[in-house]
N, C-alpha and C positions, 0 to 999 in steps of 0.2 A: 252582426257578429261575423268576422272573417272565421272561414275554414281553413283546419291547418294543410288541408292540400293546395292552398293558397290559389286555385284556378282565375280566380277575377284578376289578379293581378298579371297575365297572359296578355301578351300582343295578340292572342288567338280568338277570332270569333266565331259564336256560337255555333256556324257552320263548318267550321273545322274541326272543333270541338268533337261533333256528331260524328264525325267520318275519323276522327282518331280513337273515339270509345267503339265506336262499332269494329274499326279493325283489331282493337286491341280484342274485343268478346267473340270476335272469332277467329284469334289464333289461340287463346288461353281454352274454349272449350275443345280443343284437338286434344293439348297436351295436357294439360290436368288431370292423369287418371286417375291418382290416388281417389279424389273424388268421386268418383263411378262405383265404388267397390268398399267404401266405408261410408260410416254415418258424419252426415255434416251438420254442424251444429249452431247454430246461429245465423248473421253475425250479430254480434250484440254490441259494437260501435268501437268507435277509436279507445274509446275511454275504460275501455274493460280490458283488465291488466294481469287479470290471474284465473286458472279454472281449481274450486275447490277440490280435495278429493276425499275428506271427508273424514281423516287422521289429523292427531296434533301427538305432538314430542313433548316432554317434559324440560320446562327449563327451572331458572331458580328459582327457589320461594321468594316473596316479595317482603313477609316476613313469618313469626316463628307460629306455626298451626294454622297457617295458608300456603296451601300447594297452586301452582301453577300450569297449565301447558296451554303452548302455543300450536294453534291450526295451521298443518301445511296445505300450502298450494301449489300447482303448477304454474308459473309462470308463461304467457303468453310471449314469444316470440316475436320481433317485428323482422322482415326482412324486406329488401328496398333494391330494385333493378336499374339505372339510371338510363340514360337514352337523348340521345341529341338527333335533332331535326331541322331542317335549312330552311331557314324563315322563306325562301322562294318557294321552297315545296309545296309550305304552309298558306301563301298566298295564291298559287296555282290552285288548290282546291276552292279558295274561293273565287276563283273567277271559271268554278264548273269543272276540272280537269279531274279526269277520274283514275288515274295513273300516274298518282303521286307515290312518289319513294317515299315509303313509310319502314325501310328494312329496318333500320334501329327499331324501331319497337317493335317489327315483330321478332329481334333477336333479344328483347330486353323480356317480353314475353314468355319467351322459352326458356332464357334461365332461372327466372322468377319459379315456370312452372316445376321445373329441373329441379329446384331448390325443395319445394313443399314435396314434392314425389320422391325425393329421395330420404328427406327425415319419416316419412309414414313408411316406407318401405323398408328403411334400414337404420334407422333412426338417426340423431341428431343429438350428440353428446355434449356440446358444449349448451345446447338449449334444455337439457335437463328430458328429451324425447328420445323413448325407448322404440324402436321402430318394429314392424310387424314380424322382419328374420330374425330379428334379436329376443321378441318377444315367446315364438312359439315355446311352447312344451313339448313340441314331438320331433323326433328325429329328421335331419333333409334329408330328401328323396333327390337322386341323381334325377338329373334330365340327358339323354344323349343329344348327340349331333342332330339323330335318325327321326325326321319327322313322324318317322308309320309307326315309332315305339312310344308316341306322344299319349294317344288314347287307355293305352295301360299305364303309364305311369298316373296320370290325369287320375283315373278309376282308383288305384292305388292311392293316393292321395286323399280321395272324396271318401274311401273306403275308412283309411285313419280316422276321419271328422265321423264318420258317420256311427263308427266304433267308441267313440268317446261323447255320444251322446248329443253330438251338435250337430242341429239340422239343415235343411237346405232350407231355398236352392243356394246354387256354389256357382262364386266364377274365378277364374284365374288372370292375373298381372303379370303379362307378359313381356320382357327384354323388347325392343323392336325387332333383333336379328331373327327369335325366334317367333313372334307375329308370324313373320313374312315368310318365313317357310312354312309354317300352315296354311296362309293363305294361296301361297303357291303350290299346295299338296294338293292331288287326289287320291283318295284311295283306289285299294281294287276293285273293278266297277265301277268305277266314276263318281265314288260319293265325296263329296266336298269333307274335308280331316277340317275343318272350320265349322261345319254342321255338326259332323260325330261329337265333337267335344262340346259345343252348348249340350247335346241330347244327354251326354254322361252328368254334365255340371246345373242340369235345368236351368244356367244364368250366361251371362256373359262373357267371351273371350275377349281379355282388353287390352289392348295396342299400350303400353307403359313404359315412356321413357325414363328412366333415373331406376327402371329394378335392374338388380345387376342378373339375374336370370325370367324363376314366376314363382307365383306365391299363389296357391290356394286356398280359398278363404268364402267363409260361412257371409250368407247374403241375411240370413234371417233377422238382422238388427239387432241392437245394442251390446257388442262386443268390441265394437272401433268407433271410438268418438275422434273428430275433427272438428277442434271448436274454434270457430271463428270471432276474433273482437273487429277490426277491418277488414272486410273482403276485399280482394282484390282493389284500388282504383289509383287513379291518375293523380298527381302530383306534379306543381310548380318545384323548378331549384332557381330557375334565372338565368339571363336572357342578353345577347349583345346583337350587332347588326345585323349578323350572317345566321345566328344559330337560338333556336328555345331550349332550354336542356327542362325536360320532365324526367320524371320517375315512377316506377309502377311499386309498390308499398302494399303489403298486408301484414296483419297480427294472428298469430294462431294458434294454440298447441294441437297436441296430437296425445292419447291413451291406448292402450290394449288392454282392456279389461277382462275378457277373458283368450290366456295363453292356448287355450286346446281348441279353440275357432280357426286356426290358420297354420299350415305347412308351406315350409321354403321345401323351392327345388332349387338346384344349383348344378351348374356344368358338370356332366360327368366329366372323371382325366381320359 
């Protein structure tokens, strides 16, 4: 039975194969934060096309003293990166060369990963995905410029969740511009503002490309589901002298189940 990522059918052998899955599963575990920081669920294959949630709507009677309703679903998402590679490149690897231009895929990679971190973070309207800033119930907290005003707002924030009954630990999805000013912060005294903030959040500060600032959010489980029908993988499209074009391809939705598990921060003006 052929697989629909169609791999066999690949001028590529088994040992190129290996050195384009392995580069690709080490550029997607950098960027994938959304993953770090909500619940992952599955995957439960190509062939899984909706996640239930457990409502149905009333439609028409089918006839007179029979009522109806229909179960909704969320519908799974598919999204699809594409990527061209120089059949020389492809050939240098097998003849051992360890400094093959593989940059298409790790640029097909990152928007792949771009893509899924931005619908969990902020959602994804045309796929029917309410995102985690969309989702809260509580007010955004400014964030400044000022790296040293990072630990109070942080506290302020865990402080909301922890007022509203939702426990720890906590970590925060951080823009990259502001990662790197924490990581480049010391406080006074010499303490790392990268430590201080795990100690406030007992979890995680996570490097998050695709949030548009950081997002706050409860570690205790089942409040963010991300369910997966295909994880992440590689994909044939087809092939001439010079060039293999593959594709990087997953299925997924995303839920917020509970709105008072998570606080946006956003640029102060």
């Amino acid at each position: 039975m052929t697989d629909h990522l169609l791999r066999e059918l690949t001028p590529i052998s088994d040992r190129v194969w290996e050195q384009i899955d392995q580069e690709a599963r080490s550029r997607l575990k950098a960027q994938l934060a959304a993953r770090r920081v909500v619940d992952f669920i599955g995957p439960h294959g190509w062939e899984h096309s909706a996640t239930p949630v457990g409502r149905t709507l009333p439609i028409e009677q089918p006839l007179d003293g029979v009522t109806a309703r229909q179960r909704t679903v969320l519908p799974l998402v598919e999204l699809r990166s594409e990527f061209n590679l120089q059949r020389d490149e492809l050939e240098a690897i097998d003849r051992g060369a360890r400094d093959a231009d593989l940059a298409a895929l790790d640029d097909a990679a990152r928007a792949l990963s771009l893509a899924e971190n931005r619908a969990v973070f902020h959602g994804y309207a045309a796929a029917g995905i309410v995102g985690l800033s969309e989702a809260t119930s509580h007010d955004v907290i400014s964030l400044s410029g000022d790296p040293e005003t990072y630990p109070s707002t942080v506290a302020r924030a865990v402080d909301v969740l922890r007022r509203e009954g939702i426990g720890g630990s906590f970590a925060i999805a951080l823009a990259p511009e502001y990662y790197t000013r924490i990581v480049e912060t010391t406080e006074h005294g010499g303490y790392p503002l990268f430590n201080h903030l795990e100690e406030i959040l007992g979890g995680p500060v996570v490097w998050a490309p695709g949030a548009a600032c950081a997002l706050v959010l409860s570690q205790r489980g089942g409040d963010f589901e991300l369910e997966s029908g295909q994880d992440i993988a590689i994909g044939y499209r087809h092939h001439d002298a010079e060039t293999v074009t593959l594709y990087l391809e997953e299925s997924f939705s995303f839920r917020v189940l509970e709105p008072d598990a998570v606080v946006a921060l956003e640029p102060a003006d």
